[in-house]
Each structure stands twice: as structure tokens, then as C-alpha cells.
N, C-alpha and C positions, 0 to 999 in steps of 0.2 A: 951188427945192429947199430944204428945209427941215434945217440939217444936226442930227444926231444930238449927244444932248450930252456924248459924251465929250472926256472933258481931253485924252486922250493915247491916241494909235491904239495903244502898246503893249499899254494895258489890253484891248483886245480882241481879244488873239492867243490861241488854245486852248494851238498848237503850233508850236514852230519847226521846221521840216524841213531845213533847211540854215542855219546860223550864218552871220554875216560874214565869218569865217576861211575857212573852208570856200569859201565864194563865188569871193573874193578867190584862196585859191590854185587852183582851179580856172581863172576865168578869166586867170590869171599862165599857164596850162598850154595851152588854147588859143589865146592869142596866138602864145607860141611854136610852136606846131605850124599855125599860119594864116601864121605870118610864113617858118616854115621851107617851106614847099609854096609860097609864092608866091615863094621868091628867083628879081630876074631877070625879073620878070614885073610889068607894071600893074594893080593891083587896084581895083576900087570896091564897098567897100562902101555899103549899102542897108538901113541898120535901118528895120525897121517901126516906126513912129511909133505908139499913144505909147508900148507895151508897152517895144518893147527899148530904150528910150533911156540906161536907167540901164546895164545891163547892155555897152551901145555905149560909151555915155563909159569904162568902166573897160577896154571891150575896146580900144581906140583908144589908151588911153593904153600900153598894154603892145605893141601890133603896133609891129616894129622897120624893117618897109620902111618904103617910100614908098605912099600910098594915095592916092587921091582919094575922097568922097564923094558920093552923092545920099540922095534920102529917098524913103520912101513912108510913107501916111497910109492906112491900113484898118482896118474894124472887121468883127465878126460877133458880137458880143455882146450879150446883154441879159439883166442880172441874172448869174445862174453857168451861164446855158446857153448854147452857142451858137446862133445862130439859124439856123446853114446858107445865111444868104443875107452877101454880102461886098459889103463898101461902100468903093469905093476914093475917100477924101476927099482925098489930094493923090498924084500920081504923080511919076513922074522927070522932071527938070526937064532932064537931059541924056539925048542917046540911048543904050542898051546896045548898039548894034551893033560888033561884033566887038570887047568889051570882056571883060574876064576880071570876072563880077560875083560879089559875094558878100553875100545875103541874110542878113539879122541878127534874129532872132527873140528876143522871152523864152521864149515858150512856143510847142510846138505839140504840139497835141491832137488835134481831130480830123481834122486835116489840111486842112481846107476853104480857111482862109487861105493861110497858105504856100503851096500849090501855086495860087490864083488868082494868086496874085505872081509865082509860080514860070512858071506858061503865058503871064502877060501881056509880061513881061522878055523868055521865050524867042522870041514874036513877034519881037520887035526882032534878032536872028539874033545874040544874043553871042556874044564865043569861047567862053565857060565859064561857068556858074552853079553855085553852090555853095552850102548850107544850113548857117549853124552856129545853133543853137540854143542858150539857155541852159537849160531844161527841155525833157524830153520825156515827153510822157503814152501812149504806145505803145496803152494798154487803151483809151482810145476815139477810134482811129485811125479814119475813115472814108475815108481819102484814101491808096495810096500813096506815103510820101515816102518818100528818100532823105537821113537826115541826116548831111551829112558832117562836120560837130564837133558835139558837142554837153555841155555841162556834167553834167547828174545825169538819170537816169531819176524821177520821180515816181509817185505811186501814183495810183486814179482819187480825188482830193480836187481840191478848188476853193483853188488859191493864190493868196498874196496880197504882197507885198511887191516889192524892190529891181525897181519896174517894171510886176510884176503887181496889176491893182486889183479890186476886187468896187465896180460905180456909180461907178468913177474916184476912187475915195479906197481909200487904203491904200499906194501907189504907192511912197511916203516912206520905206516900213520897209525897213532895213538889210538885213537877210534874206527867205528864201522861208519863209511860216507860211500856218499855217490857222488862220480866225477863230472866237470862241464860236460855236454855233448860234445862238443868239439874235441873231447878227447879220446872218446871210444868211437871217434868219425876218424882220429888221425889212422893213416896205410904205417907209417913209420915212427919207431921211435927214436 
């Protein structure tokens, strides 16, 4: 892959839709509100790989219990669309059964991910599954979910930063932005 010759992924932000600040105190507020709901109880979080990782590291650092982690590794993307089919490239490495879980998302859109994660987990008979979200795109929802935290509502745009990428670059940027056109129009990067 051929990469693009920009210096500085900043240069190709249109628009920022949520700032670092923003971000930051947001997820300062659902920690607290995940940490207040599980006093007293063992929790495992489950971020989705690679989306929510940025979003996980800061959540992680502000939850005040005790937690355990595992991971999951899925995709359904190509390019800005989803593809509707879900590819689970690493699973849980310990079992969910009668564990209090909780799924860690950046985004969720049309719902097709999350809830493959969300039915595959419930297989394993846990006590409790839970959805916190950093974004949620409600308007092209194709799935009922349930989110029970979630950071900001989004409109229907193609985001990109603190996690979310367009062809796995973008990932870097501090904030959630939308890119020039010109750059989800480029064939190559």
C-alpha cells in the first residue's frame, strides 16, 4: 500500500466534531458512572480491537474498581461502508460464563458488530453484558442495540480519529473529525 503524501494527518481534517477536551471530560464521566454501577461486583471489560483501544486506554485509566480484561479483534469495514458481514479475527481468550462483561466500543452504527459480539459473549451464559460506546450513530442503525453508556451522539458522517480510522490511518488524531472529500474520494493511499 502505497501511502499518501501528506506531512501531517491534521492537514486533512475538514472538521472536528468533538475536541480533546470534550473527549476527555466525557469519558472522566463515564468512568465514573461504570465504576459507580459496578461497586461490589467483578467486572471484565472487552474492547473491541482496534477501534476502541484509544478510547479503552483512557477509559481504564479513570474506572476506580477492580476490573479484569480480555479482548476481541473484529472488523466489518471497507473503505467508509460497512460491509454487513463481521469477521471475528481474535476472540476471548478467557470464558464469559457467569462473569459481569462489559463491551467497549468507539463507534457503533449500524449495529451489525456489536451485537455479533454482543450474541457470541451471551452464548457463554454470562451474568451481565453491557454496551458502552464512545460514539453512537443511531440514523444508520440496522441492528437493535441497547447502549447502556455511551459518550456523544454523532450525525450520519464517516469519523475519524481518537481510535476511529478510514483504511486504518487516521487512528492518531486526538479528537473525533471528518476528513476533506478529497480524501475518502482518494483509490490509494
Amino acid at each position: 500500500m502505497q501511502l499518501k503524501k501528506t506531512i501531517n494527518v491534521h492537514d486533512d481534517v475538514a472538521e472536528i466534531i468533538f475536541n480533546e477536551q470534550q473527549i476527555q471530560e466525557r469519558v472522566k464521566e463515564l468512568a465514573l458512572k461504570i465504576s459507580n454501577d459496578y461497586i461490589g461486583k467483578q467486572v471484565t471489560l472487552v474492547p473491541i480491537l482496534k477501534g476502541a483501544a484509544i478510547f479503552f486506554g483512557d477509559l481504564l485509566k479513570n474506572i476506580t474498581i477492580p476490573i479484569s480484561l480480555d479482548f476481541m479483534m473484529v472488523s466489518s469495514y471497507k473503505n467508509t461502508l460497512s460491509s454487513g458481514f463481521v469477521c471475528v479475527e481474535l476472540d476471548l481468550r478467557e470464558t464469559a460464563e457467569n462473569k459481569n462483561i462489559l463491551i467497549v466500543e468507539d463507534i457503533i452504527d449500524t449495529g451489525i458488530t456489536v451485537d455479533c459480539v454482543y450474541e457470541r459473549i451471551k452464548l457463554q451464559k454470562p451474568k451481565s453484558i453491557k454496551i458502552c460506546s464512545l460514539l453512537d450513530k443511531p440514523s444508520r442503525r440496522r441492528k437493535i442495540i441497547n447502549i447502556d453508556y455511551f459518550g456523544f451522539e454523532v450525525q450520519d458522517k464517516f469519523v475519524v480519529g481518537y481510535g476511529a480510522d478510514f483504511n486504518e490511518i487516521y487512528r492518531n488524531l486526538p479528537y473525533i473529525s471528518v476528513l476533506k472529500n478529497e480524501i475518502y474520494e482518494e483509490k490509494e493511499f
